[in-house]
C-alpha positions in Angstrom: 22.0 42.3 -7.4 18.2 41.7 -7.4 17.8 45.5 -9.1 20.7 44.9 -12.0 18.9 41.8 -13.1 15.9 43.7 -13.2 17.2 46.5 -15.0 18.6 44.2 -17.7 15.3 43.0 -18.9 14.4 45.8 -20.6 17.6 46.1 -23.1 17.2 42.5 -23.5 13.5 42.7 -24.3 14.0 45.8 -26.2 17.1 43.5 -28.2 15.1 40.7 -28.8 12.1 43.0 -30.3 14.3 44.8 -32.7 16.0 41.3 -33.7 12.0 40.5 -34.9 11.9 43.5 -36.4 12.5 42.1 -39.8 14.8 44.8 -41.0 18.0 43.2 -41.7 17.2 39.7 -40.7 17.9 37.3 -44.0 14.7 35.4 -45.1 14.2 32.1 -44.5 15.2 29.5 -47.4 12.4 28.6 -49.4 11.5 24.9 -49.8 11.5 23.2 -52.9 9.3 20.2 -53.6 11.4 17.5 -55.3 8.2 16.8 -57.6 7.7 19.1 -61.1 4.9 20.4 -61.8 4.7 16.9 -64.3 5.3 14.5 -62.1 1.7 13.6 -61.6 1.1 13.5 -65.4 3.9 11.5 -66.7 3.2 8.1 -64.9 5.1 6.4 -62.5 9.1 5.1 -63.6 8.6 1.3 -64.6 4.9 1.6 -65.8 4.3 0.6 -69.9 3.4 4.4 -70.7 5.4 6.3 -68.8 7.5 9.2 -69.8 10.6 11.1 -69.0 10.3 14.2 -67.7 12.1 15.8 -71.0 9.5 13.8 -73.0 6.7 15.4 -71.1 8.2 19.1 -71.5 8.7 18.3 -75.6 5.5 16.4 -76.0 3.9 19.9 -74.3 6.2 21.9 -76.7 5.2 20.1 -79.9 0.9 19.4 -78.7 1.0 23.0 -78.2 1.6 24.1 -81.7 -1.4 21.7 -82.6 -3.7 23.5 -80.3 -3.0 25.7 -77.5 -4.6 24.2 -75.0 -2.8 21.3 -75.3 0.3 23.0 -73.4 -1.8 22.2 -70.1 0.0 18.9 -68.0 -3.8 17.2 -68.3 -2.7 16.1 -71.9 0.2 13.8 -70.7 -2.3 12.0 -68.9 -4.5 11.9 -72.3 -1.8 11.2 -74.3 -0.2 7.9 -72.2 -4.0 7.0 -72.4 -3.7 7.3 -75.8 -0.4 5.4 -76.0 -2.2 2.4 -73.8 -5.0 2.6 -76.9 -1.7 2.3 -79.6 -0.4 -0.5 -77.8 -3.8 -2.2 -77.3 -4.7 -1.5 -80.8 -8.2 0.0 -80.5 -10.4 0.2 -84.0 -11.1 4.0 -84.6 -7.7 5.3 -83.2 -8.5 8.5 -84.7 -12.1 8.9 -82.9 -11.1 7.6 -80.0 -8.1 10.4 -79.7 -10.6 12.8 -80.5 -13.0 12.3 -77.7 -10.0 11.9 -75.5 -8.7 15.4 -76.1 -11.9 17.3 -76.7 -13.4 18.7 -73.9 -14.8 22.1 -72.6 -14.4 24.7 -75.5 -12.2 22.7 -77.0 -13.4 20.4 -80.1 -10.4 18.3 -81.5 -10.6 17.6 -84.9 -9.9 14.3 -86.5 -6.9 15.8 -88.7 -5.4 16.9 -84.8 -6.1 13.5 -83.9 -3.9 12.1 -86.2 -1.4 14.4 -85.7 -1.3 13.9 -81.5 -1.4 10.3 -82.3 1.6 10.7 -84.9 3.3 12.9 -82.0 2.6 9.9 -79.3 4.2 7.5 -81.9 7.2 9.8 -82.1 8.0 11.1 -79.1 9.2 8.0 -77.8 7.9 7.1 -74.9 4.8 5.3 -76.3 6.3 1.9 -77.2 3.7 -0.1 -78.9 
């Protein structure tokens, strides 16, 4: 009895290892993470500048075609800053927006400016 149990081990360790193999085993689900990649740029749900998430995605779309860089999720946050600006109604809008949004390489013009600020106005989450 002693000697059968003994003798099984092998085939069950030699089963077990080709189970890990990999070969035909299925791979395991991948998790998704119920935040976009937006969700830390659009502001929390409730709060005066917050956006939806298809109000991020076509206020990416439309900043884009002003400048390229402007397709990065960083300009939501610039842009509900922006939109606080708008509502608060700072003097020198236009210079204001264009220190907000230049940075690096990038120098925003005061023509772009007005055109993100004109974008904020109508993309509808900016209620001023």
């Amino acid at each position: 009895m002693k000697k059968a149990a003994l003798a099984s081990v092998p085939i069950a360790l030699g089963l077990a290892l080709a189970g890990c193999s990999g070969g035909t085993a299925s791979p395991a689900p991948e998790t998704t993470s119920a935040k976009s990649a937006l969700s830390g740029y659009i502001g929390k749900p409730g709060s005066s500048t917050a956006m939806t998430e298809e109000q991020g995605r076509d206020f990416l779309e439309k900043a884009s075609k002003i400048h390229p860089d402007f397709a990065a999720p960083r300009t939501l946050q610039d842009a509900r800053n922006t939109c606080s600006a708008i509502r608060s109604g700072v003097p020198d809008l236009t210079g204001q927006t264009v220190k907000r949004f230049s940075g690096g390489e990038r120098t925003v013009t005061p023509a772009m400016a007005e055109q993100l600020v004109k974008l904020i106005k109508e993309n509808g989450f900016c209620k001023a």
